[in-house]
C-alpha positions in Angstrom: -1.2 -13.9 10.1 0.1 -15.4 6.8 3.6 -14.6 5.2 3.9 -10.9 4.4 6.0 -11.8 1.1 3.1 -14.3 -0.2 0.5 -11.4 1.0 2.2 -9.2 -1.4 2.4 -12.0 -4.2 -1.4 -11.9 -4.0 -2.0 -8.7 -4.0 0.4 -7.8 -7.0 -1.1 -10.7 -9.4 -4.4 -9.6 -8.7 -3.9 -6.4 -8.8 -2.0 -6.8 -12.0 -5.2 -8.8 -13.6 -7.9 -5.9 -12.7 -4.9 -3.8 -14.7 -4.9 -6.2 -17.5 -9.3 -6.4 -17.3 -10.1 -2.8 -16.6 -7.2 -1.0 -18.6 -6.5 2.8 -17.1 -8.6 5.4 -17.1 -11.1 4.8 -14.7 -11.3 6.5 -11.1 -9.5 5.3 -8.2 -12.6 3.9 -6.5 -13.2 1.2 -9.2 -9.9 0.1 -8.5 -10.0 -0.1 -4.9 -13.2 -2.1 -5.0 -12.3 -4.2 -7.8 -9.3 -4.9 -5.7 -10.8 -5.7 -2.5 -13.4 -7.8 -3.9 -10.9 -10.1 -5.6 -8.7 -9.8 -2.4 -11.6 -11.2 -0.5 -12.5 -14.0 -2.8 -8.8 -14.8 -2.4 -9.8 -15.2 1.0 -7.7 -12.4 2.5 -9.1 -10.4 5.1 -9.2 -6.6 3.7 -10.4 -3.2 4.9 -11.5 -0.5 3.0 -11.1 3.3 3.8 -9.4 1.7 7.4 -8.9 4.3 9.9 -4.8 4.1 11.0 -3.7 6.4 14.0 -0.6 8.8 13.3 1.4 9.0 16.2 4.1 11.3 17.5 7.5 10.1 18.2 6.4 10.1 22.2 3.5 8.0 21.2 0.6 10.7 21.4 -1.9 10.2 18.5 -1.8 13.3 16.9 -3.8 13.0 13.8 -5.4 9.6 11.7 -5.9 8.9 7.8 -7.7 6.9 5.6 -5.6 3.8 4.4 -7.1 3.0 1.1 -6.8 -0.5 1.9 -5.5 -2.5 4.9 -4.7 -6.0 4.4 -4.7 -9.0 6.8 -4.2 -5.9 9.4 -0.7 -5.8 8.2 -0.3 -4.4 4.5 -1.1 -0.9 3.3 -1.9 -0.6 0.2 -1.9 2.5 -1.5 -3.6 3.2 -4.8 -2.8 5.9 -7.3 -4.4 6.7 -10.9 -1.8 9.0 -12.1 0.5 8.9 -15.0 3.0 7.6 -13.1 4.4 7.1 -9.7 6.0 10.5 -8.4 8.5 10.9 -5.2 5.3 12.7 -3.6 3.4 9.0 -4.0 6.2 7.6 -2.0 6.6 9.8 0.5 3.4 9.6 1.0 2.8 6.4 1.9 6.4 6.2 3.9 4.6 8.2 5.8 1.4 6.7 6.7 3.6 3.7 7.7 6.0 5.7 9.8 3.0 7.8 11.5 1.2 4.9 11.7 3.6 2.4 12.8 3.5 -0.6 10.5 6.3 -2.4 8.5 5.1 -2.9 4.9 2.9 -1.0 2.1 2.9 -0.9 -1.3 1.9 1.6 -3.8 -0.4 0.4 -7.0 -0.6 2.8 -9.9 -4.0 2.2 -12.2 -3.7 5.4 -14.2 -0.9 4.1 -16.9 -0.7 2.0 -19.2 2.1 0.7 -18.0 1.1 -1.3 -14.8 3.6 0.4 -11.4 3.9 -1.3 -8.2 6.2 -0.8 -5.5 7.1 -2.3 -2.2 8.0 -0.1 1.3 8.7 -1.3 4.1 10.2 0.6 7.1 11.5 -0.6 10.5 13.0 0.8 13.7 16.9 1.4 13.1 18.6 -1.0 15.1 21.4 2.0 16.9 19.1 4.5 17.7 15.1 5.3 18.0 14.6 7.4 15.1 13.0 5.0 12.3 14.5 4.7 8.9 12.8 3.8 5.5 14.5 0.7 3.7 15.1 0.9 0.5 12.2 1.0 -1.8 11.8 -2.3 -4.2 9.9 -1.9 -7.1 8.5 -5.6 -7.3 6.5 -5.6 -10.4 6.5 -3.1 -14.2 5.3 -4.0 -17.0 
């Protein structure tokens, strides 16, 4: 697996060039291919429309989603074409990574023309078993 901070570099500059390219306006699906196929010429492994299991706090699976992206089986990434990022946006994808399990996301928004991303990442609480989001960093706004 490579470094999850130089993972996120990546994925932020690129996905800030396909901002600066394409503009905003298009639909999310241009941006979620034009993003994996730069992410895989930057020879990163990425997954499309990647299946994650949501699991209950006794470990049954109890439902799954589509994570717009997966990258190097370690980095959600969550794409938006809104106006701009809303608290519904981040809930939503703390939530994929709670249900789901995994430590870091972040959240792309295509639809302004100001370019948002954001970094999650959530982790067990180190006192008890109920897991508690870190505090969101919002790694890139132009």
């Amino acid at each position: 697996m490579k470094d999850i901070k130089a993972v996120c570099d990546r994925v932020r500059q690129i996905a800030y060039d396909i901002h600066i390219y394409h503009g905003h306006g298009h639909l999310e699906k241009v941006y979620e291919n034009a993003l994996a196929h730069r992410l895989r010429k930057a020879d990163l492994d990425v997954k499309q429309q990647y299946p994650l299991k949501v699991f209950d706090e006794d470990g049954t699976i109890v439902g799954d989603y589509l994570a717009d992206l997966l990258v190097e089986n370690v980095l959600i990434v969550e794409l938006k074409t809104a106006k701009m990022i809303a608290l519904e946006h981040e809930a939503q994808i703390l939530g994929y990574l709670k249900s789901s399990r995994l430590q870091h996301g972040v959240l792309i928004n295509f639809g302004s023309p100001k370019f948002e991303i954001r970094k999650f990442v959530w982790s067990e609480a180190a006192n008890n078993k109920q897991t508690q989001p870190q505090k969101t960093e919002k790694i890139f706004s132009l």
